[in-house]
C-alpha positions as CSV (number, residue, x, y, z in Angstrom):
1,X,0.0,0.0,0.0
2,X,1.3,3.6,-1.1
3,X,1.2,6.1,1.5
4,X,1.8,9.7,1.1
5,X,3.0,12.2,3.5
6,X,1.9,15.9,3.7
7,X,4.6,18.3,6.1
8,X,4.1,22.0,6.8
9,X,6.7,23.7,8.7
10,X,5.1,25.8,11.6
11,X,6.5,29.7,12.3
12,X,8.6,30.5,13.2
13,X,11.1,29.1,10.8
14,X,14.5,27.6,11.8
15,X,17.9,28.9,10.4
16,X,18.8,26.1,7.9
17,X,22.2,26.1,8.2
18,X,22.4,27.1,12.4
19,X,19.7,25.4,13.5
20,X,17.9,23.0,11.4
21,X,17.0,20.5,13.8
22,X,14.5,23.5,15.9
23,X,12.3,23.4,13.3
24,X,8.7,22.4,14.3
25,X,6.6,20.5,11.9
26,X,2.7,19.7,11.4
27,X,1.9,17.0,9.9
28,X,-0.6,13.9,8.5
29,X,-0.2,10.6,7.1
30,X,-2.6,9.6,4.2
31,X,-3.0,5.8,3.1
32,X,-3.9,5.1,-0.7
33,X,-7.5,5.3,0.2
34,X,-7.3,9.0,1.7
35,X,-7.8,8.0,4.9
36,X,-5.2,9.5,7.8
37,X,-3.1,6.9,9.6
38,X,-1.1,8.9,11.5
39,X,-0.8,13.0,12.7
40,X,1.4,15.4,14.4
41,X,1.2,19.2,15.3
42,X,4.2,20.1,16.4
43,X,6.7,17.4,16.0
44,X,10.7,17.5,15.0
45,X,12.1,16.0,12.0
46,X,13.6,13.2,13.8
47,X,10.2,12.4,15.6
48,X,8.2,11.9,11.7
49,X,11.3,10.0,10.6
50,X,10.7,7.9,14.1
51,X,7.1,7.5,13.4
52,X,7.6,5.7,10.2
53,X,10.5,3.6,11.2
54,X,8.5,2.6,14.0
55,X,5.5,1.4,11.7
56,X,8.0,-0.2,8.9
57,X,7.1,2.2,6.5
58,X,9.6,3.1,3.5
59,X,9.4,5.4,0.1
60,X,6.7,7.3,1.4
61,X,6.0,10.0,-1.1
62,X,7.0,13.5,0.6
63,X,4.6,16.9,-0.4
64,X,5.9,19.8,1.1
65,X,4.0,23.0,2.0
66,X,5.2,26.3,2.2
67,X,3.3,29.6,3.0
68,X,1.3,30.6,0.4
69,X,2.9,34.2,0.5
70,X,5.9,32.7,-0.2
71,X,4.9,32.0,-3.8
72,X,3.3,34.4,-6.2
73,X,0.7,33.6,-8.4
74,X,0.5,34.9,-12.2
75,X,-0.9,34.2,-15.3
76,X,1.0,33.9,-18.5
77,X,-0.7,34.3,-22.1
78,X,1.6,32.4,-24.2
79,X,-0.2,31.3,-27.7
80,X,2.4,28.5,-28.0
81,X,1.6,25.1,-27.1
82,X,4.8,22.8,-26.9
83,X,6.5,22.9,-23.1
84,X,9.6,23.8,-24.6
85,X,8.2,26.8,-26.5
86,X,6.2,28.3,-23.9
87,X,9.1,27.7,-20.6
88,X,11.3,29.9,-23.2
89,X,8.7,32.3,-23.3
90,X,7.6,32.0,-20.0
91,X,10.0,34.8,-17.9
92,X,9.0,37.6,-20.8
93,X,5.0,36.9,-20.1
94,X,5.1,37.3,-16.5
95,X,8.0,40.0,-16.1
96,X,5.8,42.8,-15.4
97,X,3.7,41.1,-12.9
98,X,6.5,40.5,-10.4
99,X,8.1,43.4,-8.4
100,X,12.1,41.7,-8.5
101,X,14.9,41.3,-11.1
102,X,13.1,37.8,-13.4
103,X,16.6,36.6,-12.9
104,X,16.3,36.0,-9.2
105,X,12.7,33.9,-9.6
106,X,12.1,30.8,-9.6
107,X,8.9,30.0,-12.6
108,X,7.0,27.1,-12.1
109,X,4.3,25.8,-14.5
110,X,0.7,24.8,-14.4
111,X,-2.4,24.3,-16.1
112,X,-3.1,26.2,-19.0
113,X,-6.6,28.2,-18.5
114,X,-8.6,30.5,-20.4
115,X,-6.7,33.4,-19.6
116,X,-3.6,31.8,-20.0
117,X,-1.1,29.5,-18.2
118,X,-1.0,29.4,-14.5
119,X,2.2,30.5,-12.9
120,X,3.9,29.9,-9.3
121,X,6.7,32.5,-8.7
122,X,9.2,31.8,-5.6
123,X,12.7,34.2,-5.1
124,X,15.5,31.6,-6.0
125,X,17.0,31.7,-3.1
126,X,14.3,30.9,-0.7
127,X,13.2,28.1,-3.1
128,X,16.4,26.4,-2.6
129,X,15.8,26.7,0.9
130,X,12.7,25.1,0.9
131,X,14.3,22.4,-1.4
132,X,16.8,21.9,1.5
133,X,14.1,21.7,4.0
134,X,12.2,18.7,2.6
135,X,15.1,16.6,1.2
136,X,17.1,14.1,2.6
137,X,14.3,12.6,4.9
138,X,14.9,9.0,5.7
139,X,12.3,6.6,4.2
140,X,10.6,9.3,2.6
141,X,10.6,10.1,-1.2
142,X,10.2,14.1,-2.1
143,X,7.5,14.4,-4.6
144,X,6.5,17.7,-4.8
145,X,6.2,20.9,-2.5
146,X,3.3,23.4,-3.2
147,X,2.0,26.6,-1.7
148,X,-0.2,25.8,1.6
149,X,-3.2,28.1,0.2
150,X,-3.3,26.4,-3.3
151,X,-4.4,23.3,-1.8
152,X,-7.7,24.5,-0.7
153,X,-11.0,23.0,-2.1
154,X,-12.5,25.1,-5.4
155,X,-15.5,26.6,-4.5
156,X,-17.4,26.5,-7.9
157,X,-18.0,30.1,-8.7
158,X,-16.6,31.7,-6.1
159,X,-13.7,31.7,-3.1
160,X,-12.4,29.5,-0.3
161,X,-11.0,30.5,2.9
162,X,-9.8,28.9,5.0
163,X,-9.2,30.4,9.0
164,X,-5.4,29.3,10.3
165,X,-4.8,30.9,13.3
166,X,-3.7,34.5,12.9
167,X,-3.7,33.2,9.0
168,X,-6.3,33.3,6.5
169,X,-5.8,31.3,3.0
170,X,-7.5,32.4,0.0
171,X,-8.7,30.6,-3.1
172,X,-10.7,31.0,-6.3
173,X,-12.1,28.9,-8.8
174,X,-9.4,30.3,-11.4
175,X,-6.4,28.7,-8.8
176,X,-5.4,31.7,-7.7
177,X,-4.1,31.6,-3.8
178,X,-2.9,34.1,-1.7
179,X,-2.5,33.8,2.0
180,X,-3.5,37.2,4.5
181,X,-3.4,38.4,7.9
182,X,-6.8,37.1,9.8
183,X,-7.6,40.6,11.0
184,X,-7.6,41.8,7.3
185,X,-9.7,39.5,6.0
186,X,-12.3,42.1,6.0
187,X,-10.5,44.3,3.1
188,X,-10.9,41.7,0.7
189,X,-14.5,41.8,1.3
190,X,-15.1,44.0,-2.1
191,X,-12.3,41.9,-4.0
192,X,-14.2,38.7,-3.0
193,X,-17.6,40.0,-3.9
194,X,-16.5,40.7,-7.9
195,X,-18.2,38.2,-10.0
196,X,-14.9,36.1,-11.1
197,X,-15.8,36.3,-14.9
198,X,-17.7,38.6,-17.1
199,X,-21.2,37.2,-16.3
200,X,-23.5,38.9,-14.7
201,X,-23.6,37.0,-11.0
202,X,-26.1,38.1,-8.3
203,X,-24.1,36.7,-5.9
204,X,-20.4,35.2,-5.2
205,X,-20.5,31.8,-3.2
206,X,-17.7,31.6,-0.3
207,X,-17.1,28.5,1.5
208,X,-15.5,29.4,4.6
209,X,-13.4,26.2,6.7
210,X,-12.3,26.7,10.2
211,X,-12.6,25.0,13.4
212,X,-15.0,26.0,15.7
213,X,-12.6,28.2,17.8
214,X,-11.8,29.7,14.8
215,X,-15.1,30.8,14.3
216,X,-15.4,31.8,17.4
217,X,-12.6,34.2,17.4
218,X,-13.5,36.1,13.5
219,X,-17.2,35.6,14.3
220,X,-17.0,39.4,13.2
221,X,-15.5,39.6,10.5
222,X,-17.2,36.5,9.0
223,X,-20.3,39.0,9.9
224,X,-19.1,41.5,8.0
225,X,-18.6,39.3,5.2
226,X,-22.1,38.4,5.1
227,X,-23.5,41.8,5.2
228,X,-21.3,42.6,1.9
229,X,-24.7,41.7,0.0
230,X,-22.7,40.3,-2.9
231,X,-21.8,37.0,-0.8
232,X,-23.2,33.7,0.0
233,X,-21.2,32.7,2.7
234,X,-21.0,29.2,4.0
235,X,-19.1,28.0,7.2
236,X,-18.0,24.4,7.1
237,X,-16.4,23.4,10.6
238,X,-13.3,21.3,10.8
239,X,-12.7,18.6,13.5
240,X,-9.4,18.4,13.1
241,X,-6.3,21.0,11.9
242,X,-6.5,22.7,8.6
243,X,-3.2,20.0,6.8
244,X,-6.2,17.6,7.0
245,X,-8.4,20.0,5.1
246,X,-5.2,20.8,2.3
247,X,-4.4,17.1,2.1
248,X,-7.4,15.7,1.6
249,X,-8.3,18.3,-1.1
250,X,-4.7,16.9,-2.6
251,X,-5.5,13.5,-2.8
252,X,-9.0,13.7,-4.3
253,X,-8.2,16.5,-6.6
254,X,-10.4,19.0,-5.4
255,X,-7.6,21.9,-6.2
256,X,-5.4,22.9,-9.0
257,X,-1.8,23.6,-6.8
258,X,1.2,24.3,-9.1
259,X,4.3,21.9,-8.2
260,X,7.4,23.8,-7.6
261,X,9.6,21.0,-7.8
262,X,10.1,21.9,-11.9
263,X,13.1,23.4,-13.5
264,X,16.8,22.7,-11.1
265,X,14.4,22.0,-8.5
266,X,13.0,18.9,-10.2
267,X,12.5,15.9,-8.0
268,X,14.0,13.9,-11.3
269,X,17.2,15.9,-11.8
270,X,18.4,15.5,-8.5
271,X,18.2,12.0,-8.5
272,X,22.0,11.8,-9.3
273,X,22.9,8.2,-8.4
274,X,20.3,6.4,-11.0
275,X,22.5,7.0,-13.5
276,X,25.3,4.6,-11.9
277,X,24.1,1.4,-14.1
278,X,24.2,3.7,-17.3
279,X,28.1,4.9,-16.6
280,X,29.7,1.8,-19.1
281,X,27.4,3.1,-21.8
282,X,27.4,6.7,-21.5
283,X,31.7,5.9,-21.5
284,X,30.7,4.3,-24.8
285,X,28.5,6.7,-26.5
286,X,31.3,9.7,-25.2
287,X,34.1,7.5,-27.4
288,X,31.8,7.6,-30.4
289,X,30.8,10.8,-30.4
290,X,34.6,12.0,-29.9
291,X,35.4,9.4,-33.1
292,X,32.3,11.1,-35.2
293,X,33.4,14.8,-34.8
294,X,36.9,13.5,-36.0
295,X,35.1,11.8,-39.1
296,X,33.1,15.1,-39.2
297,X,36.3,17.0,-39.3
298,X,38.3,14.9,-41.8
299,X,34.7,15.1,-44.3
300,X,34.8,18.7,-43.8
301,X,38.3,19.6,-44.9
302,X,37.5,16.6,-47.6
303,X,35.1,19.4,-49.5
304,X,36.7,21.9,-48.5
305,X,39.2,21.3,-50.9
306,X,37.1,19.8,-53.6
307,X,35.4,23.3,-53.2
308,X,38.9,25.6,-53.5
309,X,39.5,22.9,-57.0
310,X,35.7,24.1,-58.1
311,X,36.4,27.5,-58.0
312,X,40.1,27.3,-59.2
313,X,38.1,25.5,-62.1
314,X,35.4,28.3,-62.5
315,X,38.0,30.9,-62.6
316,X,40.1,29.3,-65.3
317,X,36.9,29.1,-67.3
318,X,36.1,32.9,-66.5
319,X,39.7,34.1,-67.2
320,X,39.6,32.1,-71.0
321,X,36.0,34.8,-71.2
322,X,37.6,37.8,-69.7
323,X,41.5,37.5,-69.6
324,X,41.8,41.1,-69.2
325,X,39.3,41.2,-65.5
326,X,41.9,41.3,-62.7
327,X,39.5,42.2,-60.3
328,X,36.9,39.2,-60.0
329,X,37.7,36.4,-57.4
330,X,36.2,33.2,-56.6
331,X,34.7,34.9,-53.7
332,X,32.9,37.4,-56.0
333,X,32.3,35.6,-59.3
334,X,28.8,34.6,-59.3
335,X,28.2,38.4,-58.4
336,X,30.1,39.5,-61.1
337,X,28.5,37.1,-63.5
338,X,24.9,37.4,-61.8
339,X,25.3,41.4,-62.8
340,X,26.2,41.1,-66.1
341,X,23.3,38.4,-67.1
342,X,20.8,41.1,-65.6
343,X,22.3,43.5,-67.1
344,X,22.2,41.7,-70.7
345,X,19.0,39.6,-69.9
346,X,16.7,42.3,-71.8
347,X,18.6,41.5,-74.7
348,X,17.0,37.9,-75.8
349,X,18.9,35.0,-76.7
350,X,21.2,37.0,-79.4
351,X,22.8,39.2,-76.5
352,X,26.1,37.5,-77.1
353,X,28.7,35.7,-74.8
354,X,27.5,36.2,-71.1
355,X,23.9,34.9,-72.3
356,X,25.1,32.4,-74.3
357,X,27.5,30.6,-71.3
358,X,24.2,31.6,-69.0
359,X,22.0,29.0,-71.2
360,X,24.7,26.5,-71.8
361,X,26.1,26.8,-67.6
362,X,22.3,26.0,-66.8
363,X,21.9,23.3,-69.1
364,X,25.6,22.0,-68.2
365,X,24.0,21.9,-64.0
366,X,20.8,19.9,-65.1
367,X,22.7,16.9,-66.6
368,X,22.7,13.9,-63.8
369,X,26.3,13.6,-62.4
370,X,27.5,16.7,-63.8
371,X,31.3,15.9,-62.3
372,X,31.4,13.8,-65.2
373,X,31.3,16.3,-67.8
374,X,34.3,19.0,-68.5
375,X,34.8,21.8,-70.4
376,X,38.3,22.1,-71.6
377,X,37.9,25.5,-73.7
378,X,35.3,27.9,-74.4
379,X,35.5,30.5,-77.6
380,X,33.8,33.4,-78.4
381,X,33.1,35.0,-82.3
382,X,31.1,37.9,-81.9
383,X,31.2,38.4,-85.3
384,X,29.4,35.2,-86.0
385,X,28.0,35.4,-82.3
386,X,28.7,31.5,-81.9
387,X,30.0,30.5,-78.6
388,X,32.2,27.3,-79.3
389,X,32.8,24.9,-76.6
390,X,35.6,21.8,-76.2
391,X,33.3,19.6,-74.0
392,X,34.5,16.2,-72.9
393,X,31.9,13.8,-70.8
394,X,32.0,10.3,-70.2
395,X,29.3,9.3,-72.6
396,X,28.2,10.9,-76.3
397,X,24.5,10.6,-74.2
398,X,25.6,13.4,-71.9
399,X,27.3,15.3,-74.7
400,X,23.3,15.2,-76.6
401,X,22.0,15.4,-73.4
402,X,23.3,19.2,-73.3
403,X,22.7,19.9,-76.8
404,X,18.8,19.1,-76.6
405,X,18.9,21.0,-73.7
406,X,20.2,23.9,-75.1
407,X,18.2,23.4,-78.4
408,X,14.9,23.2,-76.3
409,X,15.5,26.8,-75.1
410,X,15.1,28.2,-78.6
411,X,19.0,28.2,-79.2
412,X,21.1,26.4,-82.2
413,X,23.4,24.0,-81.0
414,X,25.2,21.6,-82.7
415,X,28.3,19.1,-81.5
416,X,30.7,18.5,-84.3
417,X,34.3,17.0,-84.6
418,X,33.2,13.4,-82.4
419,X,35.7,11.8,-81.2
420,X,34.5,8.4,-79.1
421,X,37.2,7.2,-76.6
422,X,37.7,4.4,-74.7
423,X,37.1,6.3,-71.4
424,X,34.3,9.0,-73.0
425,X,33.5,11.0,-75.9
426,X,34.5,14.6,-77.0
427,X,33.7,17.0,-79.0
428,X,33.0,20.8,-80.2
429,X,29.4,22.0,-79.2
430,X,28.2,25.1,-81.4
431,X,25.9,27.7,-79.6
432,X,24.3,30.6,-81.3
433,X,20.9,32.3,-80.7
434,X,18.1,31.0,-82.3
């Protein structure tokens, strides 16, 4: 049988790193039904720890509950919907809605709503406080650590509260939580009675929980709350203390709390020592990966050079065109070449050279396995305006295959002087406009 543990540290707070062991702890023990086996109101670490030794109980899931004023609850309206999208976006949406450098906070995530996603924001370094506080419990398991207040019952429509000493804890049906002085529960009297949507509501339920002592002792201002006129207030009396109340509202999901323990404060990442078994193949997986950025390397100066023998290539063609351009580079070629084809492209197939060598360069990049066919001179008669090119390929096909091409495009091209080798073909293709 699973059994979960709910912990709430009582004021005032120990010194974690003086005195640790002072600190005072309320506490209940639920089985997997929901039913309390055990309690404590003000009991040490040791004497929970004792407790559950005493009663052979071990991995007992750990929730943690922190003063609701502690963390600060905002909404973010993030359109995107994949986690990793929206935790990037998630310190710009609720910047302006905390008072302290974003830096310094600790974000945790909840439920998206219809206003947006719900957001718990705790100062970094109090979080990692209350981190330290709740770990390292023997036979306990941390599983997650919430504000106190956002563990209170929904009331559909309307507000909780809940009466905790010189505390009151707050509620709504949208998940918000906030935690107030008893004595000024009376200023939220015209906050509470604001319809919480846009409908028009003659009256705002509020479900009030408290012992009857409690009652007792705010029996005026729970009067003033009724005479708001906006309120339906109901008082439900609790036997016991209000942990019951928070934990029994847990475990049958009658709240919407936000679980810290996200981010560096998961209860995953700091499980350090599963990852013992994996050591041997992580070792593994490190060699490979150190062996495949050296392959990646070696590939990458590979085409590197085949790329400096491309443009030595293309610039031995260009200089045959242009012998007397000492200015164009293999860095700025295509440039060059791209501004003198617009600047000539008006003038139709007959333009001369530079559109000539643009139909026969596109027609040479369209034939499969182009590597396999080389131009060993290029010639230029602008009185006949014929472009004559030495082409040699492996196969006559790939010699016609550029021909067609170039004949398809309204040009005349023809491939004269054949010569069929035992390694290819050459010969002397003809271009002139059409």
């Amino acid at each position: 049988m699973s059994y979960r543990l709910y912990v709430r540290p009582l004021p005032p707070f120990a010194d974690p790193d003086t005195t640790p062991d002072a600190q005072l702890y309320s506490w209940v023990l639920l089985d997997a039904s929901g039913d309390a086996q055990a309690r404590g109101t003000a009991d040490r670490k040791e004497d929970i720890e004792q407790t559950l030794a005493q009663n052979d109980l071990e991995n007992v899931l750990l929730v943690g509950l922190i003063p609701g004023e502690e963390a600060l609850f905002c909404v973010a309206d993030i359109p995107a919907k994949q986690t990793r999208f929206v935790h990037q976006a998630l310190p710009y949406a609720v910047e302006e809605q905390i008072a302290q450098d974003i830096e310094g906070v600790h974000l945790a995530l909840g439920n998206r709503t219809d206003k947006g996603f719900r957001v718990a924001a705790v100062d970094h370094y109090r979080m990692a406080e209350w981190a330290a506080m709740f770990s390292g419990w023997e036979h306990l398991k941390l599983e997650a650590i919430y504000p106190d207040a956002g563990l209170l019952p929904i009331t559909e429509g309307g507000w909780s509260i809940c009466l905790d000493g010189e505390t009151a804890m707050l509620a709504s049906k949208e998940g918000e939580w906030l935690s107030v002085q008893a004595l000024n529960l009376t200023m939220f009297a015209q906050t509470l009675a604001l319809p919480p949507s846009e409908e028009v509501v003659a009256e705002v339920p509020v479900t009030v929980y408290g012992t009857e002592q409690e009652f007792e002792r705010q029996q005026a201002d729970l009067a003033e709350l009724k005479s708001s006129g906006r309120l339906t207030v109901t008082e439900k009396t609790l036997e016991l203390m209000p942990l019951e109340l928070l934990a029994h509202a847990h475990h049958h999901h009658l709240c919407q709390p936000i679980n810290l323990c996200q981010g560096e404060y998961s209860t995953r990442t700091r499980k350090t020592s599963a990852l013992g078994p994996w050591k041997p193949l992580i070792a593994v997986a490190s060699v490979w990966f150190v062996i495949q950025i050296g392959v990646e390397v070696g590939m990458g100066f590979y085409h590197q050079q085949k790329a400096d023998q491309t443009n030595e290539q293309a610039m031995a063609l260009y200089r045959q065109a242009f012998p007397n351009d000492t200015r164009t580079q293999a860095g700025n070629v295509r440039r060059v070449v791209e501004g003198q084809l617009r600047q000539l492209q008006a003038d139709g197939p007959d333009a001369g050279f530079i559109t000539l060598m643009k139909y026969t360069g596109e027609q040479y990049s369209k034939i499969p396995d182009p590597g396999s066919v080389m131009f060993n001179s290029v010639n230029y008669s602008s009185n006949r305006g014929e472009l004559a090119v030495d082409v040699r390929a492996d196969s006559y096909n790939k010699l016609s295959a550029l021909r067609n091409g170039l004949t398809n495009q309204g040009l005349k091209a023809e491939i004269g002087s054949v010569v069929n080798e035992s390694d290819g073909a050459r010969g002397r293709l003809t271009v002139s406009g059409g």
